[in-house]
PATI-166233 format. One record per residue (C-alpha): x, y, z. Coordinates in steps of 0.2 Angstrom, whole numbers, plus 2048, in hexadecimal, padded with zeros to 3 digits. Example, Ala and Ser with C-alpha at 12.3 -4.5 7.8 and 13.67 -1.06 7.14 Angstrom:
BEGIN
83E7EA827/8447FB824/
! end
This chain:
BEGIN
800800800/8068127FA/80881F805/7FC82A7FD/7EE81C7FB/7EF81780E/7DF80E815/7D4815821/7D880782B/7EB80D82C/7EA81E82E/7DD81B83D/7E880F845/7F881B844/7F1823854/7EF83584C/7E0838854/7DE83A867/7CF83986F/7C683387D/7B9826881/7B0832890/7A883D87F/79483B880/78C82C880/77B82F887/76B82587D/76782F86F/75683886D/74B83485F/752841854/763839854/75E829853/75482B843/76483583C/770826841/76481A83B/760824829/77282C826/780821830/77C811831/77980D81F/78B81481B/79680D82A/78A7FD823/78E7FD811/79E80780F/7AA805821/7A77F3828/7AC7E781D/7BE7E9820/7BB7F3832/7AE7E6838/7AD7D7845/7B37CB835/7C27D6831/7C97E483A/7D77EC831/7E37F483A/7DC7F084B/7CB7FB846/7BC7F8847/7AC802842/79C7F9848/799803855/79B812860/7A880A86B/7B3802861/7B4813857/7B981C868/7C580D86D/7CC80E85B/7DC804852/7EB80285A/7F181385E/7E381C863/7CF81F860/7C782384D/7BA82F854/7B984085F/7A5841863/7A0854860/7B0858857/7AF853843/7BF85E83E/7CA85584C/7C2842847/7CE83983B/7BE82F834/7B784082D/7C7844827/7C9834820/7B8835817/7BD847810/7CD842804/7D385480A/7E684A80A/7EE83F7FF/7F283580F/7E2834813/7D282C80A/7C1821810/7BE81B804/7D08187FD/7CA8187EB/7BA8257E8/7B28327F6/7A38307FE/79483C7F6/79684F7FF/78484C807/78B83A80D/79A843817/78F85281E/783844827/79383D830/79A84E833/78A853839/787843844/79B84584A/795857851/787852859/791846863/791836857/781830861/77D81B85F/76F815863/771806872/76A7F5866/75A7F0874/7597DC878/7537D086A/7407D086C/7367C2863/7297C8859/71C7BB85B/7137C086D/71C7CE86D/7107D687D/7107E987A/7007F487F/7007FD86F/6FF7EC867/6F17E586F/6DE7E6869/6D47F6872/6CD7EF883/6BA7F0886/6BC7FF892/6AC80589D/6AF8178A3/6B38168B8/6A381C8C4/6A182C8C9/6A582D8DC/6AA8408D9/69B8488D4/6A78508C7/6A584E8B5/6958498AA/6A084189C/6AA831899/6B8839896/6B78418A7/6B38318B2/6C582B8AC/6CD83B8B0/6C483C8BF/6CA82A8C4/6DC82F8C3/6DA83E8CE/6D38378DC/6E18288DC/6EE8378DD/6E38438E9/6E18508DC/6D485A8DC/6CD8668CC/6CD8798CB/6BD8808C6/6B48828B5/6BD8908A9/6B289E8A7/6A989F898/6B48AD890/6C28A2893/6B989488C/6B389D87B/6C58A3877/6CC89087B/6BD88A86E/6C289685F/6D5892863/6D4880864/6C787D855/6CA88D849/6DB89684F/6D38A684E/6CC8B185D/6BB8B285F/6B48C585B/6AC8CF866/69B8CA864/69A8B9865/6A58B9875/6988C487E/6898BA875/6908AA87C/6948B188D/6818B788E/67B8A7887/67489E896/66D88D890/67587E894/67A876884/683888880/69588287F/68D874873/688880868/69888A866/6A287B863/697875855/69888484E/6A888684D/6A9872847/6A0879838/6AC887835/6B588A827/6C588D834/6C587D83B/6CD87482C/6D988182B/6DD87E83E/6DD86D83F/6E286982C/6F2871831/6F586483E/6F5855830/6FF85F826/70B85F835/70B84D835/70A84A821/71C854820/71285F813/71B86E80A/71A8787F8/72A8727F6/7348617F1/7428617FE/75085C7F0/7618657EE/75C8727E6/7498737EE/73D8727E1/72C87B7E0/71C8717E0/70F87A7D6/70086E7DA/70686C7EE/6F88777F3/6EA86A7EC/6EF85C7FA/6F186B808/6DE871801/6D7860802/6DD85E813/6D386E818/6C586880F/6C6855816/6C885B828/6BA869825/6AD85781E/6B184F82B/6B5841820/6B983182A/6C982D82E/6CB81C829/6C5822819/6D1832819/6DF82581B/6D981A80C/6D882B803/6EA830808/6F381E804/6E881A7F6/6DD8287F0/6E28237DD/6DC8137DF/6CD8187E7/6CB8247DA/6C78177CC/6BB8107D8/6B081F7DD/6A682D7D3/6AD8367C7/6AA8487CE/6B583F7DC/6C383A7D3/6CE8467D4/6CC84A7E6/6D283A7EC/6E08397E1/6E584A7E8/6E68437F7/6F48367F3/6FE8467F7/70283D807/70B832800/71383E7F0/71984A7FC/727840803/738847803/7428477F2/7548457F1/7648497E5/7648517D4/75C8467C8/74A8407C5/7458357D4/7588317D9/7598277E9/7468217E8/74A8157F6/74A824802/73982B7FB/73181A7FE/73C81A811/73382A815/72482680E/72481681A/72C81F829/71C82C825/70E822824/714816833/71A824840/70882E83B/6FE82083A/701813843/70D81B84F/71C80F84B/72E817844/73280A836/743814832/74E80883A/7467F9834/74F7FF821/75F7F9826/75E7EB833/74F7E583F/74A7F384A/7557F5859/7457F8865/7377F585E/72E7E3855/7337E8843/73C7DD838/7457E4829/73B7D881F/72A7E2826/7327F0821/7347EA80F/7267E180E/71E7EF810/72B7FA805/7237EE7F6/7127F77F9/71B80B7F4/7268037E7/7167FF7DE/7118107DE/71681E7D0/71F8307DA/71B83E7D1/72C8497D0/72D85C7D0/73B85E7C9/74D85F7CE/7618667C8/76485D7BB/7528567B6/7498697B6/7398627AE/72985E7BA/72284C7B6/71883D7BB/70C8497C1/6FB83E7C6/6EC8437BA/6DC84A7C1/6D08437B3/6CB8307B3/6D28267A5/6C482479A/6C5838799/6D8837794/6D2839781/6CC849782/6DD84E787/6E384377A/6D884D76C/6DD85F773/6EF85B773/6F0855761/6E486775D/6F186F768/70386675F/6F786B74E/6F987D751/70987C755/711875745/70588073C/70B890746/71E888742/71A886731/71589A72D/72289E737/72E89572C/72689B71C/71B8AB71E/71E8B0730/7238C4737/7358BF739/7398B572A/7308C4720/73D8D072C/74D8C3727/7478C4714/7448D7715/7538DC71F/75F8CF714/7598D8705/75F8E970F/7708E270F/7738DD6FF/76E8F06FA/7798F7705/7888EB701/7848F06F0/7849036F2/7939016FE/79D8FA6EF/7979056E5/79B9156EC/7A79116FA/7A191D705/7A191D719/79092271A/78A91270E/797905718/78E909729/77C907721/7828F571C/7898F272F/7798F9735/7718EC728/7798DF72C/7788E173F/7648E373D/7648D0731/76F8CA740/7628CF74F/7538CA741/75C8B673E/75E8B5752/74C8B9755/7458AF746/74F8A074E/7498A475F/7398A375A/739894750/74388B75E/73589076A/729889760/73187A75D/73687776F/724879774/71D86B767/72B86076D/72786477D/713860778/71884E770/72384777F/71684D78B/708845783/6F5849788/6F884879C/702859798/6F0863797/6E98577A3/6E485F7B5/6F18587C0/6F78557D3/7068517DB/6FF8407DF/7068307DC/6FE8227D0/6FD8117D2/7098027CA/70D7EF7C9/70E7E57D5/71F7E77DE/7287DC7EB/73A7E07ED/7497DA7F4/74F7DD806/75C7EA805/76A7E680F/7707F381B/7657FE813/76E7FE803/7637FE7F3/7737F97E9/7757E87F5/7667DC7F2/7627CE7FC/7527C37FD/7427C77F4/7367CE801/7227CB7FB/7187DA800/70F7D8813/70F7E1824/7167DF833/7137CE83D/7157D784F/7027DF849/6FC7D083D/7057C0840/7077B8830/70D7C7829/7007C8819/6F27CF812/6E47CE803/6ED7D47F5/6E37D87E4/6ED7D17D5/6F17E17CB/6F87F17D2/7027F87E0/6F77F07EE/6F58027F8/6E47FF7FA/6E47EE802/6F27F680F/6E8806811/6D97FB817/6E47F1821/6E97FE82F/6D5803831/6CD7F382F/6DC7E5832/6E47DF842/6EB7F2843/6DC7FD846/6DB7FF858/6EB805857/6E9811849/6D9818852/6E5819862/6EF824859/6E5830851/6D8833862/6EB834868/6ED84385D/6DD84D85F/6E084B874/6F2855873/6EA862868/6DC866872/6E7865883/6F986987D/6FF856883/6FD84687E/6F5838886/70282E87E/71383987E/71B834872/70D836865/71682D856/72082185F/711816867/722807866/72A7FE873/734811877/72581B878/71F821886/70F81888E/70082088E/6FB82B89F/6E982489D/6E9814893/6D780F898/6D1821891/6DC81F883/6D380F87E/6C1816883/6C5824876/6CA818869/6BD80C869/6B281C869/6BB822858/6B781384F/6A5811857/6A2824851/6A881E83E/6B8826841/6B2836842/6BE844847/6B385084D/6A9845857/6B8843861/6BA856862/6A785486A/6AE84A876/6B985387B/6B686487E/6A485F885/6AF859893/6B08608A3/6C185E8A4/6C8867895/6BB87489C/6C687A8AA/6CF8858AE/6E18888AC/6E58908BD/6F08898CA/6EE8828D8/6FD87F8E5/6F586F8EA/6F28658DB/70286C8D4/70D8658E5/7078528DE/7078548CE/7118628C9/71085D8B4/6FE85C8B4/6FC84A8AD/6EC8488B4/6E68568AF/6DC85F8BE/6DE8708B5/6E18758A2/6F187989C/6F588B897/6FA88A886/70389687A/6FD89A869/70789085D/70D89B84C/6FD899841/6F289D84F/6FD8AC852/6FF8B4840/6EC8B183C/6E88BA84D/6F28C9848/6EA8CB83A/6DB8C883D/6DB8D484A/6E28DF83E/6D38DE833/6DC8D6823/6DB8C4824/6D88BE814/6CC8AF818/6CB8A8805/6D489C801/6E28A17F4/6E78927EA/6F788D7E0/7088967E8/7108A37DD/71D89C7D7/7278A07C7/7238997B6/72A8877B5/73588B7A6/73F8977B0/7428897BD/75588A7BB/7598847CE/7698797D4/7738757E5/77B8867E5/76B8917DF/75D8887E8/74A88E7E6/74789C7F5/7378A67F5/72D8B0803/71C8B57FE/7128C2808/7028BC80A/6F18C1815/6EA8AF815/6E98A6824/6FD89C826/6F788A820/6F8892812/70A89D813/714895805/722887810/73188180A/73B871810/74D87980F/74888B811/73E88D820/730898822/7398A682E/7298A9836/72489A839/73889583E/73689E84B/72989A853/728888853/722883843/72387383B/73186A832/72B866822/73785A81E/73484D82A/72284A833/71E854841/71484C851/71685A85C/71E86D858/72D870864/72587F871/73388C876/73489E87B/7428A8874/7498BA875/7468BC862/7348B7865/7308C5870/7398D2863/7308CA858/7208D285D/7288E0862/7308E8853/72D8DD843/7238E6837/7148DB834/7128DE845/7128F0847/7068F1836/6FB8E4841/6FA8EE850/6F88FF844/6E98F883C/6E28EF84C/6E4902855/6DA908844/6CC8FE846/6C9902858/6CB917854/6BD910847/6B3908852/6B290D862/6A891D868/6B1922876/6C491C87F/6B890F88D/6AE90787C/6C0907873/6C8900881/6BB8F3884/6BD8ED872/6D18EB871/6CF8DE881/6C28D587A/6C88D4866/6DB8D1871/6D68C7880/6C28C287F/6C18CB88D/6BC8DB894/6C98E889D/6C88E98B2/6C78FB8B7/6D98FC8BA/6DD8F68AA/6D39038A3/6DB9108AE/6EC90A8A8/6E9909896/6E191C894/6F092189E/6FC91A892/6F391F884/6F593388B/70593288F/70892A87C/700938874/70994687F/71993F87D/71693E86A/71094F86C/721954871/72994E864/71E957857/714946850/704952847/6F6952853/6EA947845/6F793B847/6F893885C/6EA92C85D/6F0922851/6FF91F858/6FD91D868/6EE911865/6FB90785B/70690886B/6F9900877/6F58F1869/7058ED868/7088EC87B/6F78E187A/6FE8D486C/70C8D2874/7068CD887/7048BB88C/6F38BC88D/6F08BF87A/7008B2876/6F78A2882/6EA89B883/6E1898893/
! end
């Protein structure tokens, strides 16, 4: 071996590298585990342990694991945990020297070597492999069917609903004892936020608040259930969830022009009401479905394959690593669905939970069978395999105006080659030139030679355009031909079904290392033979989307969706860890209640709103939020929920609010994103689509990126679209609070809110009174009244003082007081 092709496996065992084996070693959290499992593993798998391995070791070094990289060859360790410049392995991987390359031969992609550096810097975290577990009987509570659950008796005298009697059961066991009943101004605000993410307006808190009959809170929530808001509000949620964004995620982040159909059918499904066993056929399988149903249906359901289209892309090239769309597709639809992280399960069986890799192919089978559509990418700049929106026995229509369409074409081509404006301009400007080279001869004068450079330069520019023109026109019915009729087709970013496909087991995750054919199925630990009906033709969607509502699967599927609508509605989960129901989840705090609810979503036809009913008809998420030192002493967390949580408003809620308050919400819905014409698309690795587009529409519909974030909705916890979202982080930061001080949406917000109230109110009490209710739901105590005029005088004289126009004081300082108002903790929570 020369010196300048040395092996990893010498220059590691030199001892070059100190290091220590103290460096972090704690259990990774789920983040880090999913990024070793997606990004590391498969390398150190496919790439560093045939030679560095347990079967051969050269040099001493091994690279199977963590601690065998910290112990290192035979001088010294191969890895310094949070320090990728000083780790010889990332060095190694680099071929920054001659002396120094892993591979010895050719470099690992760029992308390859950020994951490990970034895994080095985050302090090479490996997740502990769990005990073997058998899958046959494995016992896991998630696992099992939903238990008959009757509701405890009522020895409290607290509570009328079911929901209640469990709550109420767990108090007493601990010695808790609820607050009282929130008051109904509290109440009305919590309704609107929960089910619309609006704030109610004036009226309708005072109307409620004077509405005395017993079933009044019954009222306003269906109400609100029958708003167009609510899917807005909680559409946004399943968008969380269904990784959803307007653009495709690859290197160079490519548009998606039809996006907004699958976010608008969301709204739309959420605002029906549609079942949920039936939204999940629809979301797996819609194009399948669609064959089957109506017509004027059809291409609603295949809209809503979107689910399954929006998976991340990757690379440069059309559909380049499909293996990782299908891996996020199946990591998706199990985490969302069923609860279950089937990530790990690519490369190896799944360190925790009853997942074998041949589950994870088996069901792999069922997405390779399905067409993707792509959006476009670096070196493939084209939009195709777009789903159409038509039935197929209304392709021919398409089929007739294409060939009318590619007919005017060639005719338009054919006058432009004969009889068009610019060939007429070429003849006519050729026949100027000739005249002029003519005179120029003849008489030799200056004035005659630059007549025939001005000529010539004129035919010049006249050819170019001529042959621009004719290029256009021959690109476009090119263009026409390739495409075919599905070009002027309506289409969705949706996928389409295929063949039947079963695959091979990929080992180590590596789609170019093939093992044994894997025929499609599910998992044993939820169906123990590990099959299901499968129709003869086609990707076999339907059958798997039927499966996980109707097949051994469903209580856990209805688990995890009443799971869902709890932490929305309360700010926690029954379950923690709401898509990791798996052998590390967390249990549930109730299980009996959790199973009560469940068996009540599919008794209720898995309606969504019914469970909403539920809920809120309850007297428990009717208290309260305020403390008491008692209850808190035993249970400081609130797990048994003897008061409601305070919660704050998350960013949608907090944008729509400001403008609404404002006065200039736009509360149509605006369709399609502005983005530029597709033939201008021109975007790579190093000039990546970037675009913010100002908008007055409520934020489900603010235009997200995957690599760009929203700024906005960056900072302030919004979701990321590139991976599924079960629950947004909650923090509070500096840059929040100057936020609402000083950005300038918010200071237009706070002027036009101060405008409506000089509008609307007759005197400073009546103005006053509507900026706490349209802020707060609420009325101002005297002392807040007191304050608030005091401010507003001493605004105006100190405006005064600096020479502000009289006409222009009120303004002003009223804009001063709603922006002290919008930035308190009583607009920014919930109580």
């Amino acid at each position: 071996m020369s010196r300048t092709t040395l092996s990893l496996s010498l220059v590691l065992a030199t001892g070059l590298l100190a290091g220590g084996s103290n460096a972090w070693a704690g259990t990774p959290d789920a983040a880090s585990e999913s990024f070793f499992e997606l990004k590391v593993r498969p390398v150190l798998a496919s790439t560093c342990v045939k030679c560095h391995g347990a079967k051969k070791a050269s040099g001493g070094l091994r690279l199977d694991s963590r601690e065998a990289m910290l112990a290192g060859g035979e001088n010294g360790p191969a890895l310094v945990p949070g320090d990728p410049e000083g780790s010889l392995l990332i060095q190694a991987v680099r071929h920054a020297d001659e002396s120094l390359k892993m591979p010895p031969t050719k470099p690992l992609q760029k992308t390859v070597q950020d994951d490990l550096v970034a895994w080095v810097a985050a302090g090479a975290p490996w997740p502990k492999a769990a005990a073997a577990k058998p899958i046959e009987g494995q016992a896991h509570w998630a696992f099992e069917p939903l238990r008959a659950v009757v509701p405890p008796g009522d020895s409290t005298g607290w509570g009328t609903q079911p929901i209640d009697r469990f709550i109420a059961a767990g108090q007493q066991a601990k010695g808790l004892h609820p607050v009282a009943k929130a008051d109904r101004r509290a109440l009305v605000r919590r309704a609107y936020f929960d089910l619309i993410g609006l704030p109610p307006e004036p009226d309708r808190v005072e109307a409620f608040v004077a509405d005395e009959r017993p079933d009044a809170f019954a009222r306003l929530v269906e109400e609100l259930l029958a708003s167009p808001g609510y899917g807005e509000r909680w559409g946004r949620y399943w968008l969380d969830l269904a990784r959803y964004a307007d653009t495709a995620g690859d290197n160079s982040d490519y548009p998606i022009r039809e996006a907004y159909l699958y976010r608008d059918y969301v709204i739309d499904a959420f605002n029906a009401d549609i079942p949920y066993d039936r939204f999940l056929h629809e979301q797996i399988a819609g194009d399948i479905l669609a064959g089957d149903g109506p017509s004027d249906d059809y291409a609603r359901r295949v809209i809503a394959t979107g689910f399954v289209a929006q998976a991340k892309r990757f690379g440069t090239t059309k559909l380049e690593d499909i293996h990782q769309i299908i891996e996020d597709t199946l990591n998706t639809t199990g985490q969302v669905v069923l609860g279950l992280s089937l990530r790990c399960a690519r490369c190896h069986d799944h360190k925790f939970d009853p997942i074998t890799a041949r589950d994870y192919y088996a069901l792999y089978g069922f997405f390779a069978g399905a067409k993707y559509p792509f959006a476009g990418a670096e070196e493939d700049r084209k939009p195709s395999e777009f789903a159409p929106l038509v039935p197929p026995d209304r392709l021919k229509d398409f089929e007739t105006k294409q060939a009318e369409h590619l007919a005017r074409l060639k005719a338009n081509l054919a006058e432009a080659e004969t009889r068009g404006e610019a060939t007429k301009r070429v003849r006519d400007l050729g026949f100027a030139v000739a005249e002029a080279e003519f005179l120029a001869g003849a008489a030799g004068t200056s004035e005659r030679a630059e007549a025939l450079e001005t000529a010539k330069v004129e035919l010049a520019k006249a050819i170019r355009n001529r042959e621009s023109q004719l290029h256009q026109l021959r690109g476009e019915i090119k263009q026409v031909t390739e495409a075919g009729p599905l070009a002027l087709a309506p289409s969705a970013y949706a996928v389409r079904d295929g063949n039947p496909t079963d695959v091979k087991l990929q080992v180590g995750g590596d789609p170019h290392k093939l093992g044994e054919l894997v025929t499609r199925g599910v998992p044993k630990v939820l169906e123990p033979d590990g099959t299901i009906d499968l129709p003869a033709t086609g990707s076999g969607r339907l059958a798997l989307a039927r499966w996980l509502t109707e097949g051994a699967p469903r209580h856990l599927t209805a688990r995890v969706m009443v799971n869902r609508i709890w932490q929305h509605h309360f700010g926690k989960a029954i379950v923690a860890t709401p898509s990791d129901f798996g052998l590390r989840g967390i249990p549930p705090t109730h299980p009996e209640l959790l199973d009560w609810l469940a068996a009540d979503f599919i008794a209720q036809g898995w309606s969504v709103k019914a469970i909403h009913r539920r809920i809120m008809l309850s007297e428990t998420y009717q208290l309260a939020s305020e403390h008491d030192s008692a209850d808190a002493a035993i249970d400081t967390g609130n797990t048994y929920y003897w008061r409601f949580d305070r919660r704050p408003l998350d960013a949608e809620a907090l944008r729509d609010s400001l403008l609404a308050l404002g006065g200039n919400l736009q509360r149509d819905r605006p369709g399609p994103q502005p983005f530029p014409d597709v033939n201008t698309w021109r975007y790579t690795a190093h000039h990546q689509f970037k675009a913010l587009y100002p908008s007055e529409h409520r934020s489900v519909y603010l235009m997200v990126q995957r690599l760009h974030p929203h700024p906005y909705l960056a900072l302030f916890n919004g979701p990321d679209t590139s991976v599924t979202t079960p629950a947004r982080d909650s923090s509070t930061v500096a840059l929040q609070a100057l936020y609402l001080l000083n950005n300038p949406f918010v200071h237009d917000q706070s002027q036009r809110f101060a405008g409506r109230l000089l509008a609307d109110g007759a005197d400073l009490s009546a103005r006053l009174r509507l900026a706490y209710l349209r802020a707060f739901g609420r009325v101002p105590t005297a002392d807040e009244q007191n304050r608030a005029g005091a401010f507003l005088t001493r605004y105006e004289r100190s405006l005064a003082d600096e020479g502000v126009p009289a006409d222009r004081r009120p303004g002003e300082a009223w804009a001063g007081l709603t922006r002290a108002l919008l930035a308190s903790n009583e607009f920014l929570y919930v109580d």
